[in-house]
C-alpha positions as CSV (number, residue, x, y, z in Angstrom):
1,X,-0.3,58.3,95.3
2,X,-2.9,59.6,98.1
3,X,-6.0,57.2,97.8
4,X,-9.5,58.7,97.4
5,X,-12.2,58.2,100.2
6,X,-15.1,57.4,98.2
7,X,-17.8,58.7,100.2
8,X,-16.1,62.2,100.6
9,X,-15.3,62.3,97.0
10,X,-19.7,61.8,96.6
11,X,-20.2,64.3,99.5
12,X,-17.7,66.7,98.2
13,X,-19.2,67.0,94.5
14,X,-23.0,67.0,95.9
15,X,-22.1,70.0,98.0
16,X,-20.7,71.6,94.8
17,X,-23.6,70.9,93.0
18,X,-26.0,72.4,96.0
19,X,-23.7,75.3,95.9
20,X,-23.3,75.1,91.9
21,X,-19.8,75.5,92.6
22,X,-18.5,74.6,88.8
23,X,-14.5,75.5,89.5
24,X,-14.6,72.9,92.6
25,X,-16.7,70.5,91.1
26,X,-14.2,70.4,88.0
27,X,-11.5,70.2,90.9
28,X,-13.2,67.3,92.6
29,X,-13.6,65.2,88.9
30,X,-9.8,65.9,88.3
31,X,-9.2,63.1,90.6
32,X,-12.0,60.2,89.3
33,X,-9.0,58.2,87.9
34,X,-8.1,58.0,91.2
35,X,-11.7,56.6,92.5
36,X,-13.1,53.2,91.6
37,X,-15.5,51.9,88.9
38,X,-18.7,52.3,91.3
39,X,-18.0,55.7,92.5
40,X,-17.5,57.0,88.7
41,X,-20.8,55.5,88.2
42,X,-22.3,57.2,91.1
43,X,-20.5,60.8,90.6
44,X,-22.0,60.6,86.6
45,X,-25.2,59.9,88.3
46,X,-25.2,62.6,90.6
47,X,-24.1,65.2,87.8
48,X,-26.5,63.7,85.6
49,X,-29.5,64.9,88.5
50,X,-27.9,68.9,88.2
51,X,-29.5,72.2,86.6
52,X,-28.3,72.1,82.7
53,X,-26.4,75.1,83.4
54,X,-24.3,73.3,85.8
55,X,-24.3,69.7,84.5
56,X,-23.4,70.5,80.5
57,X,-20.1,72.0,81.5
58,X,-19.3,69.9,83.6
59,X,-20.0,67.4,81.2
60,X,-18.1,69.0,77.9
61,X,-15.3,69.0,80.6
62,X,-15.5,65.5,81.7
63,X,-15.3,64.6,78.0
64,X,-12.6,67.0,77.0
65,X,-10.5,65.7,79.6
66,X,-10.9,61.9,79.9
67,X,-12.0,60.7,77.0
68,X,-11.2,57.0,78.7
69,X,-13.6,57.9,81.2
70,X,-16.7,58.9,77.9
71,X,-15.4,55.2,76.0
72,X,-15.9,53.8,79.1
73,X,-19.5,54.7,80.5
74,X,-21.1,55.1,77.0
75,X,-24.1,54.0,78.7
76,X,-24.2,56.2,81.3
77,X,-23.7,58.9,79.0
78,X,-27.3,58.4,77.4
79,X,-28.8,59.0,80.7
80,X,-27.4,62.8,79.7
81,X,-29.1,63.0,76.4
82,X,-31.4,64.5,75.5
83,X,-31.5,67.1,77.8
84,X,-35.0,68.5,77.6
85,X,-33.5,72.2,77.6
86,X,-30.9,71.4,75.4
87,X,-33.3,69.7,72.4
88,X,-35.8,72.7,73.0
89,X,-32.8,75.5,72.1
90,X,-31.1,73.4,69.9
91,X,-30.8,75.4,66.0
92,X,-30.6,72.0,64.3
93,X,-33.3,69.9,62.8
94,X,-33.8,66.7,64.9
C-alpha cells in the first residue's frame, strides 16, 4: 500500500477548496483511510471552513462512502450543523 504524506494530503484538498474543485477534492478524501487519525481531523476541519455549496457535497459524500469515518468523528460532525444557509432554506419546521 503507497503511504500518504500528510501535509500534501492538507495542501492538496485546501487547493481544491481555493479552486472549489469538488471531483478532485472527492479524489483526495478517497484515500483518508489511508491517512492518520490527526489528519482526518484536520481535513474535516478544513472542509468544515468551505462555501456550503462546496462543503455539503462533499460532506453527503464523505458520509455515503465511509460511514466508519461519520461513527467515528461524531463530534466533529456537529461543527457542520447547522449550517446557517442550510437552516435558512430548509422547508421543515425546526
Amino acid at each position: 500500500m503507497t503511504r500518504i504524506n500528510a501535509k500534501d494530503f492538507i495542501e492538496e484538498l485546501r487547493f481544491d477548496i481555493r479552486e472549489k474543485d469538488i471531483i478532485k477534492a472527492k479524489l483526495v478524501l478517497s484515500k483518508i483511510g489511508a491517512v492518520d487519525d490527526n489528519t482526518r481531523k484536520m481535513a474535516l476541519f478544513e472542509i468544515s471552513r468551505a462555501d456550503d455549496p462546496f462543503a455539503i457535497p462533499v460532506i453527503v459524500n464523505l458520509i455515503a462512502e465511509y460511514r466508519d469515518l461519520a461513527r467515528a468523528y461524531r463530534r466533529c460532525g456537529k461543527s457542520f450543523m447547522p449550517r446557517p444557509s442550510i437552516t435558512r432554506k430548509c422547508c421543515f419546521p425546526c
